[in-house]
Each structure stands twice: as structure tokens, then as C-alpha cells.
C-alpha positions as CSV (number, residue, x, y, z in Angstrom):
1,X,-4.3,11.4,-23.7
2,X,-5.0,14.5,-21.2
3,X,-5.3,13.4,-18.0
4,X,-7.6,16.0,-16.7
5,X,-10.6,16.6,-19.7
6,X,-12.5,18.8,-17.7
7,X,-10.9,21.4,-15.1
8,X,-12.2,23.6,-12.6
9,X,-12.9,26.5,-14.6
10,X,-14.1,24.4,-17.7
11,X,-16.8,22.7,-15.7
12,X,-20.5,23.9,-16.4
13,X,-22.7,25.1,-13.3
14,X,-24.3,22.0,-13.0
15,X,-21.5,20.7,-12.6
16,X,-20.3,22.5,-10.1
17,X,-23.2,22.6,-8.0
18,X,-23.0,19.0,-8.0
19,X,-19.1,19.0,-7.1
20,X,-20.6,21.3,-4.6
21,X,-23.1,19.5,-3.1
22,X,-21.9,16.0,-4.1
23,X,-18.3,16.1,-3.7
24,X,-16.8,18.3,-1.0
25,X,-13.0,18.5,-0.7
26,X,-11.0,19.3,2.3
27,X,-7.7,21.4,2.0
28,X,-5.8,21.7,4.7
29,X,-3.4,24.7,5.2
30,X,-0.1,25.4,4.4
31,X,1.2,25.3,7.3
32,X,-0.6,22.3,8.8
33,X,0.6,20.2,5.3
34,X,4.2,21.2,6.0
35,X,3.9,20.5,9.7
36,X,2.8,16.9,9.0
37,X,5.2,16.3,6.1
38,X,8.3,18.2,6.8
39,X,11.3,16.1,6.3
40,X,9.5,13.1,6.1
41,X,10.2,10.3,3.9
42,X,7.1,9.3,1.7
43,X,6.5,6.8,-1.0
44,X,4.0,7.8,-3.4
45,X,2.9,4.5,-5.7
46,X,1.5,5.1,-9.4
47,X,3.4,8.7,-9.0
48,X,3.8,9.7,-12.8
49,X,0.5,10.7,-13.6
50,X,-3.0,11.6,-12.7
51,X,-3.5,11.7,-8.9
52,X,-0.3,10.0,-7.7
53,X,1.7,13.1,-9.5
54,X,-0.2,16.2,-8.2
55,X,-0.1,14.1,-4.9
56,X,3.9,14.0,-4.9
57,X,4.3,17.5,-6.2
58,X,2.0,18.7,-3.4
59,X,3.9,17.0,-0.7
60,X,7.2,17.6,-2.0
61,X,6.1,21.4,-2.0
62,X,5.4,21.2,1.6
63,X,8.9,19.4,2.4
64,X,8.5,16.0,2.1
65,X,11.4,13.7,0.6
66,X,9.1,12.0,-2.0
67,X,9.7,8.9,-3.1
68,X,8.5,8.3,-6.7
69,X,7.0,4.6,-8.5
70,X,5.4,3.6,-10.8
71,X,6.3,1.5,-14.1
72,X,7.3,4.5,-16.6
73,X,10.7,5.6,-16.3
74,X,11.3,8.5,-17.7
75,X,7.7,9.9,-16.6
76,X,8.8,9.6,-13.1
77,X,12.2,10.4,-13.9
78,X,11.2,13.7,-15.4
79,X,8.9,14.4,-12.7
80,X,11.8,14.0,-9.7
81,X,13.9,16.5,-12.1
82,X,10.5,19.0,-12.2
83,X,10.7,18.6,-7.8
84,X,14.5,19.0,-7.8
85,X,14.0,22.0,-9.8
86,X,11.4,23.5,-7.9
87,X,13.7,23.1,-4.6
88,X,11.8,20.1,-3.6
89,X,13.5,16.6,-2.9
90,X,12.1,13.5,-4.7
91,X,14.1,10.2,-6.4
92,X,11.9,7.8,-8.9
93,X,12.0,4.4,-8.5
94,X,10.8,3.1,-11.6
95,X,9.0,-0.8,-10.5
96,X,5.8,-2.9,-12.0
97,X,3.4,-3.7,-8.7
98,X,2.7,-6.4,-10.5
99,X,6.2,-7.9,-10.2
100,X,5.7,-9.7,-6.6
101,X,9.8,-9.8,-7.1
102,X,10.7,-6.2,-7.9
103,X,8.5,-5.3,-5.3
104,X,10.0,-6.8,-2.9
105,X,13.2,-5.5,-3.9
106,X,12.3,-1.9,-4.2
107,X,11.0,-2.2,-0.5
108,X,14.5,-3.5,0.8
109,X,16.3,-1.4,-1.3
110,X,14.4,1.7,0.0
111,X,15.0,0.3,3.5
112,X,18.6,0.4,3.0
113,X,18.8,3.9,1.3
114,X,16.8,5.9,3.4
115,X,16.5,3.7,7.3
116,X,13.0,4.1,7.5
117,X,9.3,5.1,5.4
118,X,7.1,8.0,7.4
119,X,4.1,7.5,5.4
120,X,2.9,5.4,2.1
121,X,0.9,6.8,-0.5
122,X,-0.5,3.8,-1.9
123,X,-2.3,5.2,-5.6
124,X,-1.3,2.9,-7.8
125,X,-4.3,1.2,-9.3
126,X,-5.8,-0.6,-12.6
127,X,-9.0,0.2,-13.7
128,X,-11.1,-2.7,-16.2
129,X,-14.6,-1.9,-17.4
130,X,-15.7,-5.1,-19.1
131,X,-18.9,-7.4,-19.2
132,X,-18.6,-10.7,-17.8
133,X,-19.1,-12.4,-21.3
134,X,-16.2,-10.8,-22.8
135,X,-13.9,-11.7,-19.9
136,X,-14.6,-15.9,-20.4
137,X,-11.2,-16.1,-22.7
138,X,-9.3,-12.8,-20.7
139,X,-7.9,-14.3,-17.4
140,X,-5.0,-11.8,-17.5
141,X,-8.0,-9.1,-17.1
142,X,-8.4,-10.3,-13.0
143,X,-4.7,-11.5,-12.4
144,X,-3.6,-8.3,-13.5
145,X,-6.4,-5.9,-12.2
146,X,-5.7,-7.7,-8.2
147,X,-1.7,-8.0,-8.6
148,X,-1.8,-4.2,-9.3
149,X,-4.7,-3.3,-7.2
150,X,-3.8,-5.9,-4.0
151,X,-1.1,-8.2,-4.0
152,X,1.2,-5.5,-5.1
153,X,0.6,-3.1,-2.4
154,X,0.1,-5.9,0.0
155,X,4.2,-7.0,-1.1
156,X,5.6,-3.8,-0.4
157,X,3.9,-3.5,2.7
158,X,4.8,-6.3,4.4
159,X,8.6,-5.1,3.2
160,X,7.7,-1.9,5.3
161,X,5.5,-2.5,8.2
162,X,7.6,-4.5,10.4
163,X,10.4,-1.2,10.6
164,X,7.1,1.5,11.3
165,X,5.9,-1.4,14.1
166,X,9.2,-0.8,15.4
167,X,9.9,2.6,15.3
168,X,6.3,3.1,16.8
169,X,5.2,5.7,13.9
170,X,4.0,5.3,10.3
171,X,0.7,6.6,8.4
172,X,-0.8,4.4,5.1
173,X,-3.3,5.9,2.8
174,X,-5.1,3.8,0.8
175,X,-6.5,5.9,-2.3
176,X,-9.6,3.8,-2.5
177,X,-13.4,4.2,-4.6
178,X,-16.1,5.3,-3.3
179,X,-17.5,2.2,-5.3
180,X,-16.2,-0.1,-3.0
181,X,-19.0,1.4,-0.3
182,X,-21.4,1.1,-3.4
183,X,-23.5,-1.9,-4.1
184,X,-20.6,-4.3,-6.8
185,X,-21.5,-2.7,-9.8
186,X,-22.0,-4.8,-13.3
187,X,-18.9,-4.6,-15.9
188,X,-16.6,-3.2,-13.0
189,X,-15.9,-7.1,-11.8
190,X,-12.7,-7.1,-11.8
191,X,-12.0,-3.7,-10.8
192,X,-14.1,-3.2,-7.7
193,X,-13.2,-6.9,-6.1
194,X,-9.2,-6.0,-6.7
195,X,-10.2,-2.7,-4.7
196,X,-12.5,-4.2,-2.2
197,X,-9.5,-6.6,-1.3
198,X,-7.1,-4.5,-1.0
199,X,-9.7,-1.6,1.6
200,X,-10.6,-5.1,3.8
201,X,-7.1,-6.0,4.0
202,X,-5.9,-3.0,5.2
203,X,-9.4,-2.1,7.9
204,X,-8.2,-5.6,9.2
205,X,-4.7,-5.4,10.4
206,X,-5.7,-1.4,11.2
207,X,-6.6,-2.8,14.5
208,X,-3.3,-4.6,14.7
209,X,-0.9,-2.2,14.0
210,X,-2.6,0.7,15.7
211,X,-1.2,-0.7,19.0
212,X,2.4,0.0,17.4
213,X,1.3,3.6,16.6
214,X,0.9,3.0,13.1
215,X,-2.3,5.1,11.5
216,X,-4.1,3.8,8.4
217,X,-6.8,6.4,6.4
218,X,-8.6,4.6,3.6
219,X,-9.6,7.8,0.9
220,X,-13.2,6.4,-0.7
221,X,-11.9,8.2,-3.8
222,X,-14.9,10.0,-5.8
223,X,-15.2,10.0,-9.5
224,X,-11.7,12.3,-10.3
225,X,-11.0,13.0,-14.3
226,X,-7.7,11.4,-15.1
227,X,-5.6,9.1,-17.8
228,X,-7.0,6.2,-15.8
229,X,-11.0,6.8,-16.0
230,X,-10.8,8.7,-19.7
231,X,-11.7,5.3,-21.5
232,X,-14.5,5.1,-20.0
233,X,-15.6,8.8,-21.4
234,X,-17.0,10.1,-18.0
235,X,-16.3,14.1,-19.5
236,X,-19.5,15.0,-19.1
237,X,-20.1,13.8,-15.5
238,X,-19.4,15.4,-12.6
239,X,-15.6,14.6,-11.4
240,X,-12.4,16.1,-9.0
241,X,-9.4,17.4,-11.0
242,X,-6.1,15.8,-10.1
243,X,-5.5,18.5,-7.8
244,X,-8.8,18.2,-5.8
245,X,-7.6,15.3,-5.3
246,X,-4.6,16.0,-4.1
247,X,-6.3,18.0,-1.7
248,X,-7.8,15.2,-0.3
249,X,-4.5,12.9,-0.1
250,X,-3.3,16.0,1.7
251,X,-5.8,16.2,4.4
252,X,-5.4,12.5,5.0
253,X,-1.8,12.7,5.6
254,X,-2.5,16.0,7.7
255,X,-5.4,14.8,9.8
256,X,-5.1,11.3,9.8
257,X,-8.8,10.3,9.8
258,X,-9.6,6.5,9.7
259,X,-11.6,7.3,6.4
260,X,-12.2,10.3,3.9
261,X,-15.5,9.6,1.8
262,X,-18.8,11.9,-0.2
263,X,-20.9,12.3,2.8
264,X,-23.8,10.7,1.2
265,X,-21.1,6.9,-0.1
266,X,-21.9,5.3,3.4
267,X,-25.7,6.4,3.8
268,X,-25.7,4.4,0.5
269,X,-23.9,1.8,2.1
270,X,-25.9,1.0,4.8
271,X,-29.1,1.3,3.0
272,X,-28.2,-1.3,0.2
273,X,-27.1,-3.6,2.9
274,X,-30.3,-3.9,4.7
275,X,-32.3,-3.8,1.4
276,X,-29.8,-5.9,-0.6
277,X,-32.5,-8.4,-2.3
278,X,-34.0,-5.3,-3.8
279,X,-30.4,-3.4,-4.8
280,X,-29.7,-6.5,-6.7
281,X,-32.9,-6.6,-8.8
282,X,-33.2,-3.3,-9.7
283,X,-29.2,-3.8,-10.9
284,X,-29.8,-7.3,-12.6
285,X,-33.6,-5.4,-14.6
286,X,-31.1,-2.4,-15.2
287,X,-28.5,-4.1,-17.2
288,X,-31.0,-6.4,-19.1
């Protein structure tokens, strides 16, 4: 399945004005990338494909020692070799998020091998798009979707945070959705609460761990065209390639902003929260 249906040049002009308009990206420079990331040890999650794997190829680019995981293998195997090759430095850990055990493991393990974690690129995620009344006999659909999406991340970070505490330094990005700042959307249940779980979680011990000099950016992820979202046949809307967004995983690890988000997702926000009676009937009149 291609990961990116619809690239930059392929995209029609109304589609790029909206990417215009809609979606601005931030690139940071060469030189400011490389100055963040130089020699610096970082874990990318859900590294062999999509956004995860233009992510780790950027930063490798720019000097990091990447850290590659995600469940496939050879994908990730493959893509260390590709880094190698390209005189990058980058070592797959091949582990299932959704393995509380193996998680654990692969954060003492990487511990042990490499002293320390500089930053965490936490992409991994699992997207469901189902209707409530054809989830009644598909429990797997949430435990899944929030081991994935929350407790898995949540694991490996509580193997990590206690040594960036210490050491006084550490940066987490979150690559979140712009639909958690939305009103919950019908069909996406599952989905957007894993998501939502996993952004509150992180915004609350923010303010814990920012006393031990440990920074935390939450990236309120447009619409981007990869393996993940292709099911759900968004080709003809408006979305970032791979590499846009890779652009803005790059500006969060260079910048270190508390959040990266469309200018318009938390105007949205705050209006469906103070008109939330009327957001919720014109969603429940919608889907009838």
C-alpha cells in the first residue's frame, strides 16, 4: 500500500492553497536541526514507515544516533542499513507497544547500551475508524487502539524519565492529532480517546518534570497521507506528505515549543467548548 497517495507536486491547486492557508509547516534549518541533534541519542517509536521513518532519516541526517521501533523487523532493519549507508548512525529495535513486557525491556535494555535517551520521538500510533454498533462484539478494537496509543508509550517512559530527571536534560514529542483539540468525533471512539489519553497524560506531569529540565512538545498532527490514514481513502483531501511532517517533528525537537498545531485547531477548540450543547447537536443531526 503506498504510504504517501498524494505528494507535493501531485496535489491539485486547491489543494495547495488549502495546505497553504490551512496547514502551514515550519522547517527549521540545517544548521539549527544539526545543532539540536548532533550526537544525540533519540528513540523514534513506529520508525518503519509513514512519519516515524522520514522523521528518523531526517534526524539521522542531521547527526543524531537514531534509535529505531516498531513491530516489523526487517522494515526497521532495512531502514538502519539505508542510515548506515548514507553515513548516518541508527540500530532497530524491533518491539510491539503493545507488549507492556517487551516494553519494558527494550527501555532497560537501551538504558544499558547507550547510558542515557536525549530525546523520544513518540509516533507510534493505531488508527480505528468504526461505528459504535459494530464495535459491541470487537473489545480488542479499544484494548488495542489505548495499549498502542497510551499505555505503551506511558511503559517506556516511565523506564526513561527517572535517568533524564537525573541528568537534568531530556525533550519528548508527542506526535499527536489535531482531532484531539477537535470536538470527539463519531466512528473515531476509540481512536481519539487512546490519543486524548495519552496528550493529558503527558500536559500533566509537563509541569512536573519541567523543574528537572525535561521539555515536553505535544505536535497536534494535521491530516498527513500515510499507510496509517489510507483506509480511510482521504486522497482527495487536503493532507502533509511524510516529509512535511517530518518538518514539523524537526522544528519541535529544534525549538522546543510546548505545542505545534494549524493555527485555526485551538480557535476551534475554545469555541466548541463554550458552545458545546450546540457542537453536539449539529454532530448527533449530522450522523443521523
Amino acid at each position: 500500500m503506498d504510504e504517501t497517495p498524494v505528494t507535493h507536486r501531485e496535489r491539485s491547486l486547491p489543494q495547495r492553497v488549502a495546505i497553504r492557508l490551512f496547514y502551514p509547516t515550519f522547517r527549521p534549518s540545517e544548521k539549527a536541526l544539526r545543532a539540536a541533534v548532533a550526537d544525540k541519542t533519540v528513540l523514534v517509536t513506529g520508525a518503519s514507515h509513514g512519519i516515524g521513518k522520514a522523521s528518523a532519516r531526517r534526524l539521522a541526517a542531521a547527526g543524531a544516533v537514531v534509535l529505531l521501533v516498531a513491530r516489523s523487523g526487517p522494515e526497521l532493519e532495512q531502514l538502519a542499513a539505508d542510515i548506515t549507508g548514507d553515513g548516518g548512525t541508527a540500530r532497530a529495535y524491533p518491539t510491539d507497544l503493545a507488549d507492556m513486557a517487551a516494553v519494558d525491556r527494550l527501555g532497560r535494555t537501551l538504558l544499558a547500551e547507550y547510558g542515557h535517551i536525549d530525546m523520544v520521538i513518540s509516533n507510534a500510533g493505531k488508527s480505528i475508524r468504526r461505528p459504535i454498533a459494530e464495535s459491541y462484539d470487537r473489545f480488542h478494537d479499544f484494548t488495542r487502539t489505548i495499549d498502542v496509543n497510551y499505555l505503551g508509550p506511558v511503559r517506556l517512559l516511565l523506564t526513561l524519565l527517572p535517568q533524564m530527571c537525573a541528568r537534568k536534560q531530556g525533550h519528548i514529542v508527542n506526535v499527536s492529532t489535531w482531532g484531539v483539540l477537535m470536538p470527539p468525533s463519531p466512528r473515531w471512539s476509540a481512536y481519539g480517546a487512546s490519543k486524548a489519553a495519552f496528550d493529558v497524560w503527558l500536559r500533566s506531569i509537563a509541569a512536573e518534570i519541567a523543574g528537572d529540565h525535561v521539555t515536553t512538545t505535544s505536535v497536534y498532527m494535521p491530516l498527513v497521507h500515510t499507510r496509517m490514514s489510507a483506509p480511510t481513502d482521504f486522497r482527495h483531501i487536503a493532507a502533509l506528505t511524510v516529509e512535511e511532517a517530518a518538518d514539523l517533528i524537526a522544528y519541535a525537537v529544534t525549538a522546543r515549543p510546548r505545542a505545534v498545531a494549524p493555527w485555526w485547531a485551538v480557535r476551534v477548540q475554545a469555541w466548541s467548548a463554550v458552545h458545546r450543547d450546540r457542537v453536539q447537536r449539529f454532530l448527533e443531526r449530522r450522523n443521523r
